[in-house]
N, C-alpha and C positions, 0 to 999 in steps of 0.2 A: 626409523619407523618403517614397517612392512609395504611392502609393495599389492596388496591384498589385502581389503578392510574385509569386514564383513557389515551385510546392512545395518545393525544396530551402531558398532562404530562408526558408519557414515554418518546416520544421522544423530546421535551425539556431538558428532565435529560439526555437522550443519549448524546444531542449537549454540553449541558453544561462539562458532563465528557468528551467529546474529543476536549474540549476548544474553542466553539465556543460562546463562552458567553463573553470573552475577547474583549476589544477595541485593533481594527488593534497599532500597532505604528506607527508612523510617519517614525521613520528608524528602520529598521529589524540590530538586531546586536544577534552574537551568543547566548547570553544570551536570546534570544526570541525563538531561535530555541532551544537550548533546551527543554528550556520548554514546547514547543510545542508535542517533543519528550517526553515528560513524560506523556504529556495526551495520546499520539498516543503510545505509547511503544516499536512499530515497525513500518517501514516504508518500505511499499513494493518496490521493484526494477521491473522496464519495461523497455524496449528497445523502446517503442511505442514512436515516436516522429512528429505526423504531427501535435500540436500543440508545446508540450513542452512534452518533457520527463514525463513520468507518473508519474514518485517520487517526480519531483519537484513542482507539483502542492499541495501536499493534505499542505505541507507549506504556498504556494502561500494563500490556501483554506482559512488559520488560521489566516496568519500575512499579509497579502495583497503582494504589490510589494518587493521583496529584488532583492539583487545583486547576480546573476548566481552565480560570486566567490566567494562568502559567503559560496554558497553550496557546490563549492569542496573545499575548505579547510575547513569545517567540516567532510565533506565525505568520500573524496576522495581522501585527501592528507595519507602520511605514519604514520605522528604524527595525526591523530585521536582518538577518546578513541571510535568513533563506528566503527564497523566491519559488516561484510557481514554472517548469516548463515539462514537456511530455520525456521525461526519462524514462518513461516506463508506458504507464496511463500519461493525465494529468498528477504530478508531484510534485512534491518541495525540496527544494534541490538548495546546495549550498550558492549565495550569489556568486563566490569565487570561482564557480563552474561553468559560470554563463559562457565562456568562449569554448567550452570540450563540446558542448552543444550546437559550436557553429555548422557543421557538419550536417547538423538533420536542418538547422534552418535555412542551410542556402542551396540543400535538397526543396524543400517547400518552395522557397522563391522561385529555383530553376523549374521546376515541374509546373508551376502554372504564366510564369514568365513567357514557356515557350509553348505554350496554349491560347493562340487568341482566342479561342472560343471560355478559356476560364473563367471564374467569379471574380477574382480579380481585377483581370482583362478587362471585365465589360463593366467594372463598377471604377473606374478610376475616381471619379467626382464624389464619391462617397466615403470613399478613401480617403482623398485628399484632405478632406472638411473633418474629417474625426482626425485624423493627424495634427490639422492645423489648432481646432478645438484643445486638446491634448496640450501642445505647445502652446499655446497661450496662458490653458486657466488649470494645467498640474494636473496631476491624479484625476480621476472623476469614476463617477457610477456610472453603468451605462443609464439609470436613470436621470442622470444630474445630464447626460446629452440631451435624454429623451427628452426633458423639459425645454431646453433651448434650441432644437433641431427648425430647421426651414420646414416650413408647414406647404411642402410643394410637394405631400405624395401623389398627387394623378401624374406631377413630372419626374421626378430624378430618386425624391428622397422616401424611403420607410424605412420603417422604424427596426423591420428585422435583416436588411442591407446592413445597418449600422454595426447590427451585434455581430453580423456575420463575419463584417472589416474588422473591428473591435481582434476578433478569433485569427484571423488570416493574418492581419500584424504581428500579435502574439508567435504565430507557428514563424513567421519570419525573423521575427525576433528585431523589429522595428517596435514593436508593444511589450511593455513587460508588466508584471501584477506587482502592483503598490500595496499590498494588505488587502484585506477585506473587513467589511462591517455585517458583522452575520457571517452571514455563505454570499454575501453579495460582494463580488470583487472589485477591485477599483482598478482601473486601467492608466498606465501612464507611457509616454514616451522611453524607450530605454534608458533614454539619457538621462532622464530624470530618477532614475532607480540604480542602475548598474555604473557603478565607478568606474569613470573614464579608462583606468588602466589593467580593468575587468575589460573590458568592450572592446578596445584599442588589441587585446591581445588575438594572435589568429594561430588558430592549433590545426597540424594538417592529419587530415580523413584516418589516414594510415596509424598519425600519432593519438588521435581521440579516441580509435576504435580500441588499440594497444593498451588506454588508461582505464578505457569501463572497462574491458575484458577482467585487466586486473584486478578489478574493485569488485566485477562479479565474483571472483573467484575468491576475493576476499571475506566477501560478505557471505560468501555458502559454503567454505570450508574446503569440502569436495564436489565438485559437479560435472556433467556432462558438457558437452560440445553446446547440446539444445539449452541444456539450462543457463549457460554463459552466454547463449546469442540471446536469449527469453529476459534476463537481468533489467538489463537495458532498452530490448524489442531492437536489436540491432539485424534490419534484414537480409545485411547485404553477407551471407554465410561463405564466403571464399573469403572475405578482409576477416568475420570473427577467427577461422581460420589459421590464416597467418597469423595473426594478432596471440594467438593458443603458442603457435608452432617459435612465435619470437619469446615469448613467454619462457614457454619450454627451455629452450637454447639459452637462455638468462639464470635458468636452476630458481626462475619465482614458480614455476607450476613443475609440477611433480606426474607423469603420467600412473596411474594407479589402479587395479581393477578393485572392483565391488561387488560382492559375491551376491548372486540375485538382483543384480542391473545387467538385464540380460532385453534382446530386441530380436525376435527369429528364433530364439533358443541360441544366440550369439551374445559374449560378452559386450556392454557397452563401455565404450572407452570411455575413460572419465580421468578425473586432475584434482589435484590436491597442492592450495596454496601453501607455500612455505612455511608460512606464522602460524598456518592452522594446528588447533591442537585438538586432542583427543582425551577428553576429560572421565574420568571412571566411570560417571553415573551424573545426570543432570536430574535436580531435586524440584522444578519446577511444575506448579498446576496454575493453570490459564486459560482461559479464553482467547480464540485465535479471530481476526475476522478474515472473511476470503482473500482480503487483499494484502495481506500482512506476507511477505517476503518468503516466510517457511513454508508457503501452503500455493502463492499465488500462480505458479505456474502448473497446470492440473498434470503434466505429464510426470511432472518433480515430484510433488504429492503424492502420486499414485505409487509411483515406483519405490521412494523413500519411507512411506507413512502409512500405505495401502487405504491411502484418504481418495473416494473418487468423488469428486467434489464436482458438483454445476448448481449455478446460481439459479434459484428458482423463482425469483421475484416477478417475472414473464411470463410463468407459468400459470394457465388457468388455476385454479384453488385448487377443484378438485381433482386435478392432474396434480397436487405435489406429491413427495416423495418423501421430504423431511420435512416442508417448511419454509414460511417466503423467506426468510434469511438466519440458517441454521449457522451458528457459529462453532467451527470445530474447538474439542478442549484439547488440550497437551496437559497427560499429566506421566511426568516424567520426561524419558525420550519416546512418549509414544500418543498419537492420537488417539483415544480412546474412548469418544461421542462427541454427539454433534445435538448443539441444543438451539433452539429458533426463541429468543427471545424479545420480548415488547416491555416497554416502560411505559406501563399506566401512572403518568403524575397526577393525574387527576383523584384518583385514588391512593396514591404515593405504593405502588404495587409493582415490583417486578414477575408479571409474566412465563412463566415457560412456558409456550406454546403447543412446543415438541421434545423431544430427548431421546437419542438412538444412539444403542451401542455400535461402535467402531467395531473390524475384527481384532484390533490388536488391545481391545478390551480383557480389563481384570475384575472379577467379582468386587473388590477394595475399590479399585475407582470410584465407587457412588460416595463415597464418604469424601473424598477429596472436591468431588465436582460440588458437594453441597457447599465444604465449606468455600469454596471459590466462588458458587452464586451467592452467597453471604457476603462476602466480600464486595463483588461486585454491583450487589444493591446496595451497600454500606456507603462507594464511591459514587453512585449517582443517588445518592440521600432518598432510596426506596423503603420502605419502614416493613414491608410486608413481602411473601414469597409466595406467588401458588402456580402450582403446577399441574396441567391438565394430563389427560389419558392417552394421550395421543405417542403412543413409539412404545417402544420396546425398554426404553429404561428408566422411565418416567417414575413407576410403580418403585425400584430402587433409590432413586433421588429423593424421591419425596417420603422415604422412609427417612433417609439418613439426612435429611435437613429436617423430619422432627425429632428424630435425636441427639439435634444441638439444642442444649438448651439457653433459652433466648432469643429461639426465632422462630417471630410469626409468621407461621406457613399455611396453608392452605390448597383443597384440591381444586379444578375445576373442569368442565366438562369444554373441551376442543371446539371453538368455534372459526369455521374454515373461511380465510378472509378475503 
């Protein structure tokens, strides 16, 4: 394979290593979501829900329709083997990874350990009592504390100490997440979650850094230095580094150039996993959300996709630009708009708020994004489709979703939220 991609083969080889080269199935069963999971590695956690929850899309993205309870009971039940820790953001990490992460957690210990002035520090007794609580009575909500908590706030105890300990455990990895009911998590001792011979193991700095690197690299096909340190948020860029340089010297990474991954009008050096392959042509149209692995690093994006992507949820109304939460589409290997969509169930109505072409937009694209918002109101059982005035492609979409026949579409006038 050439030592010179050009950007369309990069980002081919990207989609292909995060499994977008794959035929949808027809029924999504755990054995599809794993593996999905092993192209993606980690799956970021949002709370953002005016479509669908943010995490259950980059799935949606890969295998098309499945069943919501699919998702939690791989998720989110107490028998899962994935768990909750910040491999990125907050993710779900495989449980047998708990120890590659001891490295950021005895970073967290040490950094407020040797702070008396910490939150820690100053909260030992608060600590102590949810620890002990935990250990006694298993798993719990932080409201199932809340109820039984000492009712001594003027002295030691409140109520947001507690969440705070609950959080500071977790990043130390003395707390780990037992499932959730809803979006509300349940917290338990590690012990009680992660298999003793998970926990017992201790993986050193040099050899953890060594294993995501690779896993980044695996997971993005080809990448940058930034994009492999970004995979993981691994900050410490002299160990990603070496961690490249040991790689290298092993024949698992490949040094490569990428014609238009340039930084100064200078080439940026970039790697190409061994296993990665470079498929003719990817046939995929989807829905992306911002935090979905292909998109979520905005420098990767930009450079890859010519996606310049910022989240605009923060943003006053009439300061936005596309929309409080525009979802980019991939159709093909190329981003090609960005649509902000709402789930009115109240009216059983999917929403387009907004809809803007990409520059690596095709006039043919609007017939693919329609049938793909079809779809995706089909998966969250939306019976109806309207799309407002607002963007520049809006007027195309909603031509070519009332040229399906058999879908109720409709126009509506942009109201700024």
């Amino acid at each position: 394979m050439s030592d010179t991609l050009s950007a369309a083969q990069a980002r081919r080889m990207a989609l292909a290593a995060q499994g977008f080269t794959r035929r949808r199935p027809a029924t999504v069963t755990a054995r599809h979501v794993h593996r999905a999971m092993e192209h993606m590695g980690v799956l970021q956690i949002d709370s953002v829900n005016v479509f669908v929850r943010s995490h259950h899309l980059p799935l949606y993205s890969r295998l098309g329709a499945y069943d919501p309870a699919l998702f939690e009971r791989i998720f989110h039940s107490r028998a899962t083997h994935y768990v909750e820790y910040l491999a990125h953001e907050a993710t779900f990490v495989p449980a047998s990874d708990w120890a590659l992460w001891g490295f950021r957690m005895e970073d967290f210990r040490r950094r407020w350990a040797d702070d008396p002035d910490s939150w820690l520090n100053s909260n030992q007794r608060t600590v102590a009592w949810v620890k002990d609580e935990l250990r006694v009575r298993g798993p719990l909500r932080p409201a199932d504390l809340r109820e039984d908590a000492p009712r001594e706030r003027g002295t030691w105890w409140d109520w947001d100490e507690v969440k705070l300990a609950l959080e500071h455990l977790w990043r130390t990895g003395d707390v780990a997440i037992s499932g959730r009911r809803g979006f509300e998590r349940r917290y338990a001792l590690a012990e009680q979650v992660i298999p003793a011979e998970v926990r017992g193991r201790r993986i050193p700095r040099e050899d953890a850094f060594r294993e995501l690197v690779r896993r980044a690299a695996r997971s993005s096909g080809v990448a940058t230095e930034s994009d492999l340190a970004d995979y993981h948020r691994l900050r410490d860029r002299p160990g990603v580094r070496q961690a490249i340089a040991d790689l290298v010297d092993a024949g698992e990474l490949e040094p490569v150039r990428v014609r238009g991954w340039e930084r100064a009008g200078r080439p940026l050096p970039a790697f190409r996993h061994r296993d990665a392959v470079l498929p003719r042509r990817v046939d995929a149209t989807t829905l992306l959300t911002p935090f979905d692995p292909v998109v979520w690093f905005r420098d990767r994006a930009l450079r890859a996709f010519e996606l310049d992507y910022r989240i605009e949820i923060y943003v006053p109304a009439h300061k936005r630009r596309y929309g409080y939460y525009s979802l980019p589409v991939l159709v093909g290997d190329r981003i090609a708009a960005r649509v902000d969509l709402k789930a009115d169930r109240a009216s059983s109505t999917l929403r387009v708020q907004s809809a803007w072409w990409e520059p690596a937009s095709r006039p043919e694209d609007a017939a693919a994004i329609a049938e793909e918002l079809v779809r995706a109101a089909s998966w969250q059982q939306l019976e109806r489709i309207t799309v407002s005035r607002w963007g520049d492609a809006t007027d195309a979409v909603a031509d070519a979703l009332a040229a399906i026949g058999g879908v109720v579409s409709d126009r509506h006038e942009h109201e700024r939220e």
